[in-house]
N, C-alpha and C positions, 0 to 999 in steps of 0.2 A: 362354291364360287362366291366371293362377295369384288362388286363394284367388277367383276370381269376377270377377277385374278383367284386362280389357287390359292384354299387359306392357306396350305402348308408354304407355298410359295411367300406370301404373302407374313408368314410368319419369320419365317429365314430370312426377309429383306428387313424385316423389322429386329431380328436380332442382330444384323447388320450396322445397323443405325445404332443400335445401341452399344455396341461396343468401341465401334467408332466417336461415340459422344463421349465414351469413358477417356477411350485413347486422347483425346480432343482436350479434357480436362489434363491429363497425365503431363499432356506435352507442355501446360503450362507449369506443374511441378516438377519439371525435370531439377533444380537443385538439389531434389530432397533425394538421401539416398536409397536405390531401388527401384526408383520411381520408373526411368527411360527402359530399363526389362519388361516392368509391368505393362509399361505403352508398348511394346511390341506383343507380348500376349494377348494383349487385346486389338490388335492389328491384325492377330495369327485368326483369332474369333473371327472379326470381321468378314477376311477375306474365307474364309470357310465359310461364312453362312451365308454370303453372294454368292461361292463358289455353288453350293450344294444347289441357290434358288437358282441357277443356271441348269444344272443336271434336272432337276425338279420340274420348273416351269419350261425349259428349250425344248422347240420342236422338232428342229434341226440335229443332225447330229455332231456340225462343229462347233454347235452353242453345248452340247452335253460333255464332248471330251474336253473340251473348252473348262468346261466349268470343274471337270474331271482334276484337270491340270494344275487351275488354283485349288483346289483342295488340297490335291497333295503338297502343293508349294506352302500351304499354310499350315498342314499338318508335318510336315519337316522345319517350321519355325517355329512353329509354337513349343514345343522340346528344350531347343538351345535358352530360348526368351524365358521358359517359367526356372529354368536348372539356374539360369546367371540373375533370375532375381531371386532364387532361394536363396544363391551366395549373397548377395550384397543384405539383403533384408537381417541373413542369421550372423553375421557381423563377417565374413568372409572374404570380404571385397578387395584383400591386401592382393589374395592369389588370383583374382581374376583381371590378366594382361591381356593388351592389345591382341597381341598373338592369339592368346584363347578366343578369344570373341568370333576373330579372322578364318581360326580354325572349325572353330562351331559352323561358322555360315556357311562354308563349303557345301556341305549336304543341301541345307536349303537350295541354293544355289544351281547343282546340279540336278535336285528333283525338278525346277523351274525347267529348266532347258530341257530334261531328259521326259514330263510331261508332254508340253508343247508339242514337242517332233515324234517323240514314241519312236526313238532308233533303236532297230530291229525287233519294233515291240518289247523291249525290254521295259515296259512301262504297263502295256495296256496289251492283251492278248484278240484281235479279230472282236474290232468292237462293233456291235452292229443296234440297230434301232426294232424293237418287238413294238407291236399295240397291245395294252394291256388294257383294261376296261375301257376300250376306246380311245387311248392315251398313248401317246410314243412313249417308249421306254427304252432306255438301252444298258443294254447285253453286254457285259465284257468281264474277261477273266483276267486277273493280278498280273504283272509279270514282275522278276526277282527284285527291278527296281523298286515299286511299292512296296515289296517285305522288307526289303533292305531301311525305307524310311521308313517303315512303323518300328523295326524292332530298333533304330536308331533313337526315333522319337519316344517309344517305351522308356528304356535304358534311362534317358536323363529327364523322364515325369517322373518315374520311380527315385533317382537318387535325388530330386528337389522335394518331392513329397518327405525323403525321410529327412532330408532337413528344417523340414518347418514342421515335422513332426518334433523333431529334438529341441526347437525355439519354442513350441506350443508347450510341452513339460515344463522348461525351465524362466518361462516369462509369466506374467501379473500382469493383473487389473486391465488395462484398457488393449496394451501389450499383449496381454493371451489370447483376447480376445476378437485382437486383428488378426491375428497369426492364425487363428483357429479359424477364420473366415477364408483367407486365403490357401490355407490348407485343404478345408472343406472345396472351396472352389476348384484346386488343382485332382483335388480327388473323384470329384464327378468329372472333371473334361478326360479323365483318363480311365475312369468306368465307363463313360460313354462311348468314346470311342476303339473302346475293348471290344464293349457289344455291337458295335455295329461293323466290326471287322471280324468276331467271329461268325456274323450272319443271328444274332440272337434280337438285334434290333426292333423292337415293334412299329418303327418307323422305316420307312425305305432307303436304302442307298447309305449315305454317312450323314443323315440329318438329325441324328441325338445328339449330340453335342450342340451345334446352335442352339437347338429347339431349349438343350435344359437350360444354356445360358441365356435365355432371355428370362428365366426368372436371376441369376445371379446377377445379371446385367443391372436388372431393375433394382438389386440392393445395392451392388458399386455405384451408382448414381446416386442412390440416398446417402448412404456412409460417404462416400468423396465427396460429392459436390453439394449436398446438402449437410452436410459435415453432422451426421446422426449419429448416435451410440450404437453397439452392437447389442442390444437388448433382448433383439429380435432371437440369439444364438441359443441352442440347447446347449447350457455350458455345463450346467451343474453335474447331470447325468457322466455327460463325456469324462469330469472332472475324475468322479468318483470310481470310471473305469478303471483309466489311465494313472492319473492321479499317487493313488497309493502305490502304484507299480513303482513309481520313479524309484533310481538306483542310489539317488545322490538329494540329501537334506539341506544342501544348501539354497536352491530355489525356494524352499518352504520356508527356512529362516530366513532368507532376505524378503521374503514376500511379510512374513511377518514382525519383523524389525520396521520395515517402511507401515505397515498398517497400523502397529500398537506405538510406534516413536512419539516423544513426548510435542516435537517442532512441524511444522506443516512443509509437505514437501509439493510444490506446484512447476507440471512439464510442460515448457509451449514448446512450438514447432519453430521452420525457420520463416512464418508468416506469424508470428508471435500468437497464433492459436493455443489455448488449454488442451492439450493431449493426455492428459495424469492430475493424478490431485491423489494425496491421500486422505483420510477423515478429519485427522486433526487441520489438515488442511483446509477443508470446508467449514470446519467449525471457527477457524480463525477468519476464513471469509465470512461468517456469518450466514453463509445460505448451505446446512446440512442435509438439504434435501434438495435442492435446488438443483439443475443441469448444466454443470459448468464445463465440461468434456467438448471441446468445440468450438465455445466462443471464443473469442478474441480478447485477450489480456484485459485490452483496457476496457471492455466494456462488464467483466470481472473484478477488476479494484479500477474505478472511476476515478480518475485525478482528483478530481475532489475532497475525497477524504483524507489527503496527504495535509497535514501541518504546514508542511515544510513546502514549497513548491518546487525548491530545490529535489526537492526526494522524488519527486513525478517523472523524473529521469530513469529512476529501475524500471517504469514501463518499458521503454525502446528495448527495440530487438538488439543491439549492437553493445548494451550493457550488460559488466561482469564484473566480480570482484566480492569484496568483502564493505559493506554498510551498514555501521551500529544506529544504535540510537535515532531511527524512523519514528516517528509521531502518525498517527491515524487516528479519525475519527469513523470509530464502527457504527453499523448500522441503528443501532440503538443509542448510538450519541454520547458513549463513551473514550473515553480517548487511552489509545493504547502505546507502547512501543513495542519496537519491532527490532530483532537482527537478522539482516539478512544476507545469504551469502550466496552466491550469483554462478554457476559456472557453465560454460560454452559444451555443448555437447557436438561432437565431431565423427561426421562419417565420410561423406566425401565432402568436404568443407563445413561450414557452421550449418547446420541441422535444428537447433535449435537449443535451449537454457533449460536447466532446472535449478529451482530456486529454493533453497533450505529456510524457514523461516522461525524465529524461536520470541517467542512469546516473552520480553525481558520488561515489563512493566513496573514489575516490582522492584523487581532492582534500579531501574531509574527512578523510583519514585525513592527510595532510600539512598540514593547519591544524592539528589536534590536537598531531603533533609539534613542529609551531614552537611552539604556546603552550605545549605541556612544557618546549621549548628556551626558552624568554622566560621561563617561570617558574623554571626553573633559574638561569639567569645572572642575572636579578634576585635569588633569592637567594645566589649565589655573590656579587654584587656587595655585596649586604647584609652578607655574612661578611668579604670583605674592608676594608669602611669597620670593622667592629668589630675584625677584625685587626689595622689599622692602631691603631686607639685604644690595642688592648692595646700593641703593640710599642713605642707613644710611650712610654704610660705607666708600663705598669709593670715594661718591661723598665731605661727611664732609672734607677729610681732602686737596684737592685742593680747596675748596671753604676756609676753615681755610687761605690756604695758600694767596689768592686771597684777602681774607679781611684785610691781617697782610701786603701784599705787598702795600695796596692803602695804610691803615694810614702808612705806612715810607713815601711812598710818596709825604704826605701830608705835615708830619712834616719836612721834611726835603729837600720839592720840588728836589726831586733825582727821572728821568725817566727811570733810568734800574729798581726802584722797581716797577714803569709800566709796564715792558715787563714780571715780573716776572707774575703780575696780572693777566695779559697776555695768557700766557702759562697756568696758572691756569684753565681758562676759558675754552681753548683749550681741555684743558683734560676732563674738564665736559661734554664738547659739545660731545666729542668723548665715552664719557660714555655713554650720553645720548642716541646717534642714535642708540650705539651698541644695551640696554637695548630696546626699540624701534623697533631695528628688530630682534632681537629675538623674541619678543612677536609676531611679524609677521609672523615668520616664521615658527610658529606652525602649524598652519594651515596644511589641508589636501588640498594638490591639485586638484584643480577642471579642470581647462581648459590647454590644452596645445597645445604645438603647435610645429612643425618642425623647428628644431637648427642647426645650423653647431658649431661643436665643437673648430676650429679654431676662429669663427670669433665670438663665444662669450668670446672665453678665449680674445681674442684681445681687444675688447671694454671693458671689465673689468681690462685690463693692463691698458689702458688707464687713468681710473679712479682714480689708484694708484701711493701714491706717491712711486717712484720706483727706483728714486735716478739711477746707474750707471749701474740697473740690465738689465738682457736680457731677453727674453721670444722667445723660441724657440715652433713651434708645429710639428711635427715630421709625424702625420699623420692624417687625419679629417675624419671623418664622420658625418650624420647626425641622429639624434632621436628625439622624441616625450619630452617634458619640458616644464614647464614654466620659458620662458625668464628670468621675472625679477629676480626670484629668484634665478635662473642659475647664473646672472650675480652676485647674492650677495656672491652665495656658491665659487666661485673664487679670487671676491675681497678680501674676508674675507682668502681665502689660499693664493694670490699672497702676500698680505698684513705681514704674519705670514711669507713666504721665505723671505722677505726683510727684517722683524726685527728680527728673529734668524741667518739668514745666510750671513747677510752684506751688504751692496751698490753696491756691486758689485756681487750679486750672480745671477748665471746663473741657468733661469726656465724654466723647462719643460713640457709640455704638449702631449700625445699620449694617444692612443687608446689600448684596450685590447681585442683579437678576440678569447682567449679562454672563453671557458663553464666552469662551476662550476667542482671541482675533474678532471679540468685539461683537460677538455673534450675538445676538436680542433674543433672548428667551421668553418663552411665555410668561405673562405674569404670574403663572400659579408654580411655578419652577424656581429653583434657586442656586445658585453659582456657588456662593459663597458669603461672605458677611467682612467686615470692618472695623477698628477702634482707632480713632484719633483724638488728636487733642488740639487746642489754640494756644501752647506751648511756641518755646522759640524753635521746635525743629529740631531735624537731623541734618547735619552737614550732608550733601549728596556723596561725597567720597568716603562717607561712614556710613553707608546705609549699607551694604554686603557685608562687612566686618564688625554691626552690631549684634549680627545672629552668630557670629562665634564665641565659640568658650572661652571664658577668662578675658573678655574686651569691653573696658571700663574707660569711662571720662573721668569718673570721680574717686578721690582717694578712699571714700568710704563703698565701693559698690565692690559687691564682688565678681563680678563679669559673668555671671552663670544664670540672671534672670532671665534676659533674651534667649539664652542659649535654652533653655529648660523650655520656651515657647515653641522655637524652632522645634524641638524633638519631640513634644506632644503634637502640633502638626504634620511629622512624619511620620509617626507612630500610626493616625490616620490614614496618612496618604493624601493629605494637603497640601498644597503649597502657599507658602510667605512671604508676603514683597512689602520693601519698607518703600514708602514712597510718601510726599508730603499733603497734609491736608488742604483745603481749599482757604484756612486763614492762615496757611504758612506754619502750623503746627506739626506735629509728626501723625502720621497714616499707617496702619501695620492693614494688608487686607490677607486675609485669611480664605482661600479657593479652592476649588476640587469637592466640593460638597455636595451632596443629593438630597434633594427636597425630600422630608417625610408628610409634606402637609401644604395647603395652600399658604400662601404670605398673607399675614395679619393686616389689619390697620394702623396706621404707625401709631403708636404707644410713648408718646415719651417720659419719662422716668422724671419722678421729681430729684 
């Protein structure tokens, strides 16, 4: 006795409660398929093991045939309930109609009524109450109706047992080893109540089956409601019984195609839970060891790691379809692509998705470089057709000039039409380098290296002829460039102050230490840098069309100096804004830079 109750009593109420908490659970998955059978076997449990704690603990004896009655009324449901979830669980569910269901319940039905009343004893044979260790007990013999619902309720344990015997052969991984749970399940409530109908019971009356279902009871609660693995299972043994017997190679091969396949294959349910995962699939997840059987999609791939935010939509349950080109960042901080291909899996409505996923990284990283390479030689082909323009045109007509100065020359032995030859040449030459580096300067920046802003503007003064001009630098810092080109993007702007602004024009160079929208950076930070001059300026409706190619004021320029500036600043990844200086000269500011170094003191250049 504990607290006043028979433990056996006490046991049977408790396995009561448990199967009813399963059922409890069940009733909320009824969409899924299988599930409302299953809630009736375990309704069938219930009321059997209330029914038996009635036989067990009643003193009475309309509390014992009482409790008699729902027994039999649970042990003629439980039958019909575990046979129609074998059908719908092993994919059968086409053939089980209203009609069957209707037909099934009959028996149950008539055990209920034919219990209760016990007309003509056709149920219960002169039931009477004995004391047995001091204890009421009651006495009664079968009558045909009893045999009639065991051997009904036998009949179709037996043909659901061999059907989730034949789903347990030819099902995998997480699949086998549900099947093999509820197998094992249907297998003990029908050994139990074997034995205690032939009288071989170590327990009294028909209280084996409760009793053993309060240990299955207790794992349906962990696997269902506590959504656990079946770890717990002796699979491997059963495996190697059964296993090699099978008749048919195809379970093994599909078992094995899905384990060894190259793409990860991941199964939720219709509450978007992981149900399946194959290896490759966990290793695409990043967690190979990890227990992903259970959880909930998204707390398995985190929205977070989607690129795209767009893409955070293959989580929902209600998506399907075909998805290239997914971007993630894996857990190690790598960035992947993904193809994914999505489809609805269908039992008695949407049941749940499996998702095929194929690891395509590579190949988008190799699309991306062809379209770099496409967009490169289309503009390399672009610079060439305007190459070609320049070399017709405007190298023809100094070379004209160059051939018309030798023959006077010639004929007329006169050496200033020599110098004029001269000058001719000069100007090709100077066509030539420009056309020359511009083609150069397309180029995408590879290597760079740490500059001081002063001391490259200085060595490109240098370079130019600069006639009576000044070059002041105002304030230095250093950043990340490459040199040579560095030194082209200033010769080509020192070049451009000296022929719009005079022999005498005074150039400047300084630094920029705001942010973009004006934003105030630290002083030890740097934006960008500057060259102007006290020149007459840029007309404001020239300032966007001096950075283009071939756009000259002067009949002697060749329109390719600015332009050669611009595309050493893109080559970086700078940008260039022509805007005027504070004495009405021209302004070129040069932005997008990052500081390699605190900002100097301002330095200005003699």
């Amino acid at each position: 006795m504990l607290f006043g109750i028979p433990v056996l009593t006490g046991l049977l109420v408790l396995s009561g409660v448990l199967s009813t908490a399963v059922a409890a659970f069940l009733w909320n998955e009824r969409p899924k398929s299988g599930t409302t059978p299953l809630m009736f076997v375990e309704i069938s449990l219930a009321l059997w093991a209330f029914g038996q704690a009635l036989v067990v603990g009643g003193t009475a004896l309309v509390w014992k045939t009482g409790g008699y009655a729902l027994t039999l009324f649970a042990t003629a449901m439980i039958g019909p309930a575990l046979f129609l979830f074998a059908r719908r669980y092993t994919g059968r569910s086409t053939d089980v109609s209203p009609g069957l269901v209707a037909a099934l319940g009959i028996v149950p039905a008539l055990a209920l009524a034919l219990g209760v009343t016990n007309t003509g004893e056709l149920t219960w044979i002169e039931p009477t109450l004995v004391t047995v260790g001091g204890r009421p007990t009651l006495a009664v013999e079968y009558g045909p109706v009893f045999w009639g619902v065991v051997a009904y309720t036998y009949t179709l344990l037996f043909v659901g047992d061999y059907l989730l015997f034949g789903k347990f052969v030819g099902s995998r991984n997480v699949y086998r080893k549900r099947t093999f749970f509820f197998l094992a399940y249907s297998l003990l409530l029908t050994a139990c109540h074997l034995l205690s109908t032939v009288g071989l019971s170590p327990t009294p009356n028909h209280t084996l089956a409760p009793l053993a279902n309060l240990v299955f009871g207790s794992l349906s609660l962990l696997v269902f409601v506590g959504y656990r693995s079946y770890g717990f299972l002796p699979l491997k043994p059963i495996l190697e019984l059964f296993g090699s017997r099978s008749k048919s190679l195809a379970p093994v091969a599909r078992t094995a195609m899905i384990e060894e396949m190259g793409g990860g294959m991941i199964v939720t349910d219709h509450r978007n839970r992981v149900v399946d995962i194959n290896p490759m699939g966990r290793k695409i997840l990043g967690e190979p060891d990890a227990r992903v059987v259970g959880r909930p999609l998204k707390e398995v791939l985190p929205p977070r790691i989607f690129l795209d935010e767009d893409d955070t939509r293959l989580l929902d349950p209600g998506v399907a379809g075909n998805f290239s080109g997914v971007w993630v960042r894996t857990p190690d901080g790598e960035k992947r692509c993904f193809d994914v291909l999505i489809t609805e899996l269908d039992g008695e409505g949407a049941t749940g998705r499996v998702s095929l996923i194929h690891d395509v990284t590579e190949r988008e990283r190799r699309k991306q470089t062809l379209e770099e390479r496409t967009a490169e030689l289309r503009r390399q082909n672009d610079q060439l057709e305007d190459f070609a323009g320049i070399v017709s045109h405007d190298l023809r007509n100094p070379l004209n000039v160059a051939d018309g100065a030798i023959e006077l020359a010639r004929r007329n032995e006169q050496f200033e039409y020599l110098d004029r030859a001269e000058n001719a040449h000069e100007r090709m030459e100077t066509i030539i380098e420009d056309v020359l580096t511009l083609a150069r300067q397309g180029q995408t920046v590879d290597e760079t290296e740490s500059v001081s802003l002063c001391a490259v503007a200085a060595e490109a003064w240098a370079t130019v002829d600069t006639a009576e001009a000044s070059l002041g630098c105002r304030a230095d810092a250093e950043f990340e460039a490459d040199r040579n080109r560095l030194l082209r993007l200033f010769e080509n702007l020192f070049r451009n102050c000296v022929e719009h602004g005079g022999d005498d024009v005074a150039v400047t160079v300084g630094t920029i230490a705001d942010g973009p929208d004006g934003d105030e950076r630290s002083p030890d930070s740097l934006w960008g840098f500057y060259v102007e001059d006290d020149g007459p300026g840029i007309p404001e409706d020239q300032r966007d069309a001096v950075l283009e190619q071939g756009f000259t004021t002067s009949e002697e320029g060749t329109g390719l100096g600015l332009s050669i500036v611009s595309t050493v600043a893109d080559a970086h990844g700078w940008e260039i804004d022509v805007t005027e200086s504070a004495t009405g000269g021209a302004r070129f500011e040069i932005t997008g830079l990052v500081a390699d170094g605190p900002a100097l003191e301002d330095d200005p250049l003699p």
